[in-house]
Structures are given as C-alpha cells and as structure tokens.
N, C-alpha and C positions, 0 to 999 in steps of 0.2 A: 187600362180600359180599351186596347186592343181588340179583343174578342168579338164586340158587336160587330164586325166590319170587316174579318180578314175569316175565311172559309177553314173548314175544320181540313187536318190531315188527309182524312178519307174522302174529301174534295180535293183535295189536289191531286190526288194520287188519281181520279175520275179525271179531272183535268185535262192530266198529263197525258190519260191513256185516249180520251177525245183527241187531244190534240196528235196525235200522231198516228191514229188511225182515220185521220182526215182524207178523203177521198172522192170522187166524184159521185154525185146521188142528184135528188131532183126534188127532194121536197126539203123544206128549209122552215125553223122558228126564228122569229127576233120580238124581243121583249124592247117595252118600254114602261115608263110613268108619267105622272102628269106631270109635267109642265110647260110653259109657255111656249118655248121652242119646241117641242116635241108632241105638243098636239096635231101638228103635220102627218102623224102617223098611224094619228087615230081616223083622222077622216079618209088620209087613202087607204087604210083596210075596212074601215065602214062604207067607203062610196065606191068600192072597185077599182081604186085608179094602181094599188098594188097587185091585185089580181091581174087587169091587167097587161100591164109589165111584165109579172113573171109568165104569162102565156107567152106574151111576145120570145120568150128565150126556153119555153118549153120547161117551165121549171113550175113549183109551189111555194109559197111564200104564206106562213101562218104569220099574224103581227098579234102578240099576246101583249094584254096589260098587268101590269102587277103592282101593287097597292108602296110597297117600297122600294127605295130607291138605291139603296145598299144592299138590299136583298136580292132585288134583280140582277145586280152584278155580279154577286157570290153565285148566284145561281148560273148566268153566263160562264164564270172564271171555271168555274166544276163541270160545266158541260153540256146544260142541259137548254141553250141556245147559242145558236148559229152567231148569231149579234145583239148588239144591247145598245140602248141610249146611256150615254152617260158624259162626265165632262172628264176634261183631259186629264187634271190630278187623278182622277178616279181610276182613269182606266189604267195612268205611269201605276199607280200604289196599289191596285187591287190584281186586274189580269197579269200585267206585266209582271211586275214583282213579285207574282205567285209563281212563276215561270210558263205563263199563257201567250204566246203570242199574235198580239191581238194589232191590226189595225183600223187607223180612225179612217173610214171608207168615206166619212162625209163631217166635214165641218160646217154646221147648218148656221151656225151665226156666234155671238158671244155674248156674254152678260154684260147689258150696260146700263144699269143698273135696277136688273132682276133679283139679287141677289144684298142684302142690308143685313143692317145692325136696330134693330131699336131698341130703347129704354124707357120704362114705364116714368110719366114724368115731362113739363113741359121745358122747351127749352134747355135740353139736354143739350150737353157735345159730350164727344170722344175722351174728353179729360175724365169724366164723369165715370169710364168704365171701372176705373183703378179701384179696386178693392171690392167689386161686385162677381157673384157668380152668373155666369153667361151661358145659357142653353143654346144648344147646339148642334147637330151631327156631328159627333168627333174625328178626327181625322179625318172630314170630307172639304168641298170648298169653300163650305162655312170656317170650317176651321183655320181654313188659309187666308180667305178673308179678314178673318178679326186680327191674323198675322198682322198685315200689310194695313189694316188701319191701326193697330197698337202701334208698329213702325211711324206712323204718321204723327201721333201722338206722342212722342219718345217714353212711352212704354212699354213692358217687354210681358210676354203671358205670364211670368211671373206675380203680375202684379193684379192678374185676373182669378178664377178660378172656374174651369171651363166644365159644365156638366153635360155628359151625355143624355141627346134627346134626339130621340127618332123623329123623322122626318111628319111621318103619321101621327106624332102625339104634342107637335110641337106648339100649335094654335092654342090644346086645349088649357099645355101647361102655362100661358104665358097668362092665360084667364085666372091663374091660384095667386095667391099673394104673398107663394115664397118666390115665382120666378119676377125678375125686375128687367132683364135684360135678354135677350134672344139675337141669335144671325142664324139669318134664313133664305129661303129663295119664292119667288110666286109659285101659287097662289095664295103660299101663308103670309108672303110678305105685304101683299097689300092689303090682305087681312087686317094683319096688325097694326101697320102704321095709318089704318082710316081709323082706329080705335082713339077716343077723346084722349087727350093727356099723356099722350106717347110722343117720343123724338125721333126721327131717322137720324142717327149722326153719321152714318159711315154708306159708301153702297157702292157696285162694283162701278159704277161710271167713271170712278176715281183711279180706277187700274183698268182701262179699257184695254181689252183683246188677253186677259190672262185670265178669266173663266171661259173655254169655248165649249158647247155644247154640240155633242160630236154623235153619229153613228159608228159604234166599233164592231168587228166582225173578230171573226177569227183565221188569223193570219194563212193556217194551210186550206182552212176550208175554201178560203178565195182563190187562194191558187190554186187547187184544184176545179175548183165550180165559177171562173170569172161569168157565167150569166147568174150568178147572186149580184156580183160587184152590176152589172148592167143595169137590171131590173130595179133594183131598192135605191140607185144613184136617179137613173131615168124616172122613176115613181114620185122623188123625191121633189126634183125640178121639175116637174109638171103641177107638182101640188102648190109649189112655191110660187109659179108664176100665176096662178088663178088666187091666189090671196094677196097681188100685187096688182092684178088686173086693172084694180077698182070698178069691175062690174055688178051688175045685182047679183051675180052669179057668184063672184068676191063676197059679196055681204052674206049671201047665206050660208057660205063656205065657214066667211068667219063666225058666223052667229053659231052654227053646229061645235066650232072647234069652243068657242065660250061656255055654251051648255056643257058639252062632254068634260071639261076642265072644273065644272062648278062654279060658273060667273055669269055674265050677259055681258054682250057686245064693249060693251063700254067697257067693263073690267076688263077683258081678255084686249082689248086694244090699247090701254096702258100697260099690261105685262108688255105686248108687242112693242110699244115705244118705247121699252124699256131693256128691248132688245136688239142688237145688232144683228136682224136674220137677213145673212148672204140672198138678195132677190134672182141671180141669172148666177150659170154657173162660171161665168168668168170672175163674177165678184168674189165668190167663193176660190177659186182659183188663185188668184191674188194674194188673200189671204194664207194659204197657204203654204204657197211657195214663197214668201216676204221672209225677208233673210231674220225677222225680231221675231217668226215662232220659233226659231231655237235658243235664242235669248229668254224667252217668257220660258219652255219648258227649265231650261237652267233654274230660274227662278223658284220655278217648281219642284224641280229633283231636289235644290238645297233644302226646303221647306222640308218637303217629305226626308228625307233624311236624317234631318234634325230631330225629327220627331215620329223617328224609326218605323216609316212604313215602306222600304225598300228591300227590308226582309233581317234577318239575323246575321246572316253573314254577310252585309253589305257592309263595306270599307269605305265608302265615304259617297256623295251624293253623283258619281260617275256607275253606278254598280248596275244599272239596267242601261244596258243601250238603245237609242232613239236613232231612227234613221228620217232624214226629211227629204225636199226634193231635190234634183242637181245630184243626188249621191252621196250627200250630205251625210255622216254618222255621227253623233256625238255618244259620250260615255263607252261603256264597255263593247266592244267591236265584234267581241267572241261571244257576246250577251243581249244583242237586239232581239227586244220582245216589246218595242211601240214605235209602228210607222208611222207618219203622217205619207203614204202614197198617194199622189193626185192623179193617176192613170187613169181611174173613171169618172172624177169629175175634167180631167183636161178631154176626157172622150163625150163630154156632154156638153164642155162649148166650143169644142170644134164640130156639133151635130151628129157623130159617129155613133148616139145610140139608141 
C-alpha cells in the first residue's frame, strides 16, 4: 500500500529535471494544508505580510493551498512547488528519498500533542489496540506515531492491522461502525476525541520534539534565489510574533487563522496549546542546532526504513543523507538530500533580515 504516497516515475523523472535546472528567477509557489501550525501561512498570504517580504527582496511569492496533505508533497517532490509545509518524516521519505533535495528552511514548532490515537469506547488505553484495525495515513507521522505508542504498549504493528485513510476522509470514516480506531492530526483530532464514547490513549506529548512541522524548500532553488530563504523566513516571524503579542490585533489574527482552519478561537487555541510553536527566532534556533534533532531523525530513518520508504535500493536506514548544523552529516555523505540549515533563521535572530 505504497502507492497512495510515493509519486509515479514520470514524477520523478520531472523532479529530477526541476531540480537541476534550478536557477535564479523572481517569482516563486509554496504550498501548504491545514493545519494548526501552518495556518501561519494562510494569514500571511491573505493579509499581505508574504507579499510584503518578498517586495522587500524584489522577488513574488504565490502561497497556494491544497486540500491534501500527501498530495502536496508529491506535487512539491515532482516540481510543481518551490516549497511545501510538511513534517520531518515526510519530507526524509517522500522528497528525500525520491532523490529531491530538499531543505527544512523553517522549523515552526512541533507536535505536542496535535497529533493522537483514539478508540471508539470509554476508558480505553493503548492495550486495547491489539487485534483492531487502525485508520490512518499510511506511512505518514501517523503511522510512526502508533509505532512509538505500540512500543509503549510492548506491542509490535503486528498485532494491529493498519488501514489506509486519507487525511480528507478520515472524520468521516471514523463516523461508520467498521472504523473503531483512527491516528490523526488537528483538526480531525479534536474533532474526534470531543465525540461522546471515545478515548485518547496515545498523543504526540508523549514523544515531544519527533513530530516537527517544518517549511521545506528546494535545496538548489535556495541556493540559487537566497531572497526566497529571506522573505518566507522574515514573513514567517513577523507573523509569529503578532499571534504571541496578545494584542487585539493577536486576537483577530487568531480568530481569522481559526475560521480559515474550520473552528473558532477556542478550537484553533487548543490545537495551539497543543502545539510547541517556536515564538522568536532564537527559540527556533535552539531547536535546531540542539545536538537530539539528529538523534530523533535517527529515530526516524530506522522507522522509515523498516518500513521501506527510503526507496528500493536502500541498504539499511543510513541510505539518504542528512546534514544539520555545525557541519554535522549523518547517513550516506555522497547522498545528502535533507538539511536542517539554520542560516536564515540564525539571520533573523541576529536582525539581519
């Protein structure tokens, strides 16, 4: 069950030819979806604060939305955006691993506990999964999620049985009374677990800092065009510090980003508390260069590995190379195709942008 999730041949082969005909230009797309972290994106292309930024650096900057969240990325990984929201597995097992390479230009925060398990059912736990089928995104961080709480549980996916479900269809199937269990991310999650007779047993609080919800680009197009890496990093922490502010001007920031997400204030501020979003670009900063994100993607290459989205010829979970900060490289060295570079957000808290 591969297939929903990894781009056809005649996408890669576009890809490949984007990616190396990467060059310097002036106007720019990046895609995103909803969710909680990422509704930042939508208010700075609806209120101008993208625009702009990219005047500031002479450049254009379209910010498109697209209804899925695997989709956007297949559509990124084949070429047909400059950058894409998406979280770290995604981008190691989809861009990377397609031979894209892609960096994470902004790590905007991490899932702390946006991202659950529920079961139809009071007073559920984790024990409870064994022997059920589990709806899902397959091989997304849902899927790595229910990893790491099956580990919790000394159960192994063996003893589950995991059905692929689109991100778009996943509220409605949890409403039928063959689905009993679902892992998911807001704003389906807090959908479902307000619903009577349901359990959270599991949610990412539990693995704090290994879902991060990331801006990735495409690694030559930045180097060619660093006022993209400017504009979308600067756009980014301006939008960030105004829904930190707590001014009125805050409140109707967030009230817009709740309406355009499908909730009100109140919903959209418990996805946020449910979120570790970096407020200044130093916090951000921190995170990034902190010697445990090469530890947590470890974490993640074995996952992905395991469970063969590192490509067909990968030999074991070193087979895409990551580089982080300090010069840092891990995995294959002759194969780096996912940065974590902090050059523009370390240029946006020393003020440089």
């Amino acid at each position: 069950m591969r297939k929903p999730r990894l781009f056809a041949v005649a996408g890669l082969a576009a890809a490949l030819s984007f990616n190396s005909s990467a060059a310097q230009k002036s106007n720019f797309d990046v895609c995103w979806t909803i969710y909680a972290g990422w509704m930042p994106w939508e208010y700075g292309a609806t209120q101008g604060i993208v625009d702009k930024w990219a005047k500031k650096y002479g450049i254009e900057i379209k910010v498109t939305q697209l209804n899925d969240y695997v989709e956007s990325i297949n559509q990124y990984t084949a070429g047909q955006f400059d950058g894409c929201t998406m979280t770290n597995m995604d981008a190691l097992t989809i861009p990377a691993a397609g031979g894209v390479d892609s960096t994470a230009l902004i790590v905007g925060d991490f899932s702390n506990g946006n991202d659950g398990i529920v079961l139809k059912g009071e007073g559920k736990t984790l024990a409870d999964l064994k022997g059920q089928p589990v709806n899902l995104v397959e091989l997304s961080v849902s899927h790595y999620l229910l990893a790491r709480a099956l580990e919790r549980a000394h159960l192994a996916e063996k003893d589950v049985k995991v059905v692929n479900t689109s991100d778009a269809d996943i509220a409605a199937a949890f409403d039928t009374d063959e689905v009993q269990a679902v892992t998911t991310w807001n704003p389906m999650l807090a959908e479902l677990k307000a619903k009577p007779g349901t359990s959270l047993v599991f949610d990412s609080s539990k693995v704090p800092g290994e879902i991060m919800d990331m801006m990735v680009v495409n690694t030559e197009t930045l180097k060619d065009n660093p006022a993209l890496g400017k504009a979308l990093t600067g756009a980014w922490f301006e939008i960030v510090a105004l829904m930190k502010a707590g001014t009125a001007e805050s409140t109707a920031a967030l009230e817009h980003m709740a309406k355009a997400s499908g909730t009100d204030l109140a919903g959209y501020q418990a996805q946020l508390d449910a979120t570790r979003l970096f407020g200044t670009p130093a916090e951000a900063l921190a995170f990034v260069t902190s010697p445990k994100l090469p530890a947590t993607m470890d974490k993640v290459a074995t996952f992905s590995f395991a469970h063969g989205l590192l490509g067909e010829g990968a030999r074991d979970a070193h087979a895409v190379g990551m580089s982080f900060a300090k010069g840092l490289v891990t995995g294959d060295k002759g194969n780096v195709k996912l940065r974590f570079d902090p050059t523009y957000v370390q240029m946006a808290a020393d003020g440089k942008l």
